[in-house]
C-alpha positions as CSV (number, residue, x, y, z in Angstrom):
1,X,59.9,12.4,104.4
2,X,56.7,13.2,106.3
3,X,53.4,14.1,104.7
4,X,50.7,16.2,105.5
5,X,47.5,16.6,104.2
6,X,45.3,20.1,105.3
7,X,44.1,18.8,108.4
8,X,47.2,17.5,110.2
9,X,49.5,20.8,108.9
10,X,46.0,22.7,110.5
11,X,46.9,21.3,113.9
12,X,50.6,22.9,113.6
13,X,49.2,26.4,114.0
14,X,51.2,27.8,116.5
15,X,49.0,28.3,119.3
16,X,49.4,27.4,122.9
17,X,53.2,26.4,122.4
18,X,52.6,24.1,119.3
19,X,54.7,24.3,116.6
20,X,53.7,27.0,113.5
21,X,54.3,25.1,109.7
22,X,53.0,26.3,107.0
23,X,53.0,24.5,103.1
24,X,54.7,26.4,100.1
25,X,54.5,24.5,96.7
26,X,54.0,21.6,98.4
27,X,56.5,21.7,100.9
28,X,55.8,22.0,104.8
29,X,57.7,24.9,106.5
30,X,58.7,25.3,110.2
31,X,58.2,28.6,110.9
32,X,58.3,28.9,114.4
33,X,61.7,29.5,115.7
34,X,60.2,32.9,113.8
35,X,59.5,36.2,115.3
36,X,57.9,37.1,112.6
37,X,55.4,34.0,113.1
38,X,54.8,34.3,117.0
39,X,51.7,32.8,118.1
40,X,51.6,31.6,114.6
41,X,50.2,34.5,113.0
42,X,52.4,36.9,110.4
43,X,52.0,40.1,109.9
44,X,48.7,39.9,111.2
45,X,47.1,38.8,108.0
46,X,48.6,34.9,107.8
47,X,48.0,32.0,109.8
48,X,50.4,28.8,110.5
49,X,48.7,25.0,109.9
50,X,47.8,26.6,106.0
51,X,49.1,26.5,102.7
52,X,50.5,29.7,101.8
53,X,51.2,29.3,98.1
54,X,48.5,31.6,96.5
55,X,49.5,34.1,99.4
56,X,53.0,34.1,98.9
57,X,52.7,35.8,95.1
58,X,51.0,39.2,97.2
59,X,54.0,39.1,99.5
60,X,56.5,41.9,99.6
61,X,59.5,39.6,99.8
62,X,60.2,36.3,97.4
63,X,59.8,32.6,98.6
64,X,63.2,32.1,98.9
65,X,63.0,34.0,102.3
66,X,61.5,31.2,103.8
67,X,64.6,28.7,102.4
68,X,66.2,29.5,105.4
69,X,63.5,27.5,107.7
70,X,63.4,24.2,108.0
């Protein structure tokens, strides 16, 4: 299994046809095949290549919603 640390997931941010991950309790997410994450930006208040986790508890949905992703 593949490790990141903060600066290599920063580089998956979505922009200019690269790939959006984000990290979630220390698990790396591909969000991309995502409309909800186009351009790498969600709701236009989140940004791919970060770690979500402290984000995640203010979200209206749970983090199982995101189980679905590779």
């Amino acid at each position: 299994m593949k490790e990141f640390d903060s600066e290599e997931l920063s580089k998956f941010d979505g922009k200019n046809g690269k790939p959006a991950y984000i990290a979630l309790y220390g698990k790396v997410i591909d969000v991309s095949e995502s409309k909800l994450w186009k351009g790498g930006l969600h709701m236009k208040r989140h940004y791919a290549g970060k770690d979500l986790t402290t984000d995640i508890k203010a979200a209206p949905h749970t983090p199982e919603i995101l189980a679905r992703f590779p």
